[in-house]
N, C-alpha and C positions, 0 to 999 in steps of 0.2 A: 607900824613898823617895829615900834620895841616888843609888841606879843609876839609878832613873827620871831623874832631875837631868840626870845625866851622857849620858844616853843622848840626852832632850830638847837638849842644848847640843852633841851632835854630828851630831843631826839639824839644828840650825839652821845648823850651819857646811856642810853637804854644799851646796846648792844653791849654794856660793859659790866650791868649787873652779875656781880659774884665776882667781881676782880679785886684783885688787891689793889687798892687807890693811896693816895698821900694826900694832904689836905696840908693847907697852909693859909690859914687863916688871920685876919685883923684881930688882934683883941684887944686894941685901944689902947689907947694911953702909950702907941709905940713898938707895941709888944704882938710879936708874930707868935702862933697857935702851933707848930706843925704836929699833924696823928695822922697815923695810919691805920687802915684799917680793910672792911671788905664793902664795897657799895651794893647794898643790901635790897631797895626798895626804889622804884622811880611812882610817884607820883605826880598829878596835875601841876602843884604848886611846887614841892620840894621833893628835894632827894634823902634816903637816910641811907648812913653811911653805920655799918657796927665793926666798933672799936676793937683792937690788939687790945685783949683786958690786961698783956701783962705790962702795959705801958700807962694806964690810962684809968681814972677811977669810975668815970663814964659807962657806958654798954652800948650806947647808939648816941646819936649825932644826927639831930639833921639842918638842912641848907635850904635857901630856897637856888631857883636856879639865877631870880635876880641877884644874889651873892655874888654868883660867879660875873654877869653882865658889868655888876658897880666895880668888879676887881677886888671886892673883901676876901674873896676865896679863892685861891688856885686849886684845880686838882691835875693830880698827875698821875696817869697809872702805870702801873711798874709792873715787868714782870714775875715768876716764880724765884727767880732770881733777886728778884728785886732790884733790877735796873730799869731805868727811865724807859716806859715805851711810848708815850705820847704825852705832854704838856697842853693842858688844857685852859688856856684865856676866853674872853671875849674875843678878842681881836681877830 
């Protein structure tokens, strides 16, 4: 069930390649990650995501899609605008 999971949550990122995304990530200790960026690449295991270089000391980023599954990572992609167009969970 959880590969179907996983597989289902990397099919839902494919059609998204080239969009501008937002990530919102765990980074421990309490402390939420958020970057933006453009979702760059889908693979088997993970996604990469390349960074706004002028936010960010990074160039790429990547995720797996069990990220998203556990809820370490939200992503949300946003229009040209840069408004909210879909909110992306597990759930």
């Amino acid at each position: 069930m959880a590969k179907n999971t996983l597989l289902d949550i990397k099919r839902s990122l494919e059609p998204h390649v080239g969009s501008k995304i937002m990530l919102r990530a765990n980074g421990g200790r309490r402390k939420t990650i958020e970057r933006t960026g453009v979702l760059e690449e889908i693979y088997p295991s993970v996604f990469i995501v390349k960074l706004d270089q002028e936010q960010h000391t990074f160039k790429r980023v990547s995720y797996s899609y069990a990220d998203i599954l556990t809820e370490s990572v939200e992503v949300t992609l946003c229009n040209d605008d840069g408004e909210v167009r879909i909110h992306y969970l597990s759930h």
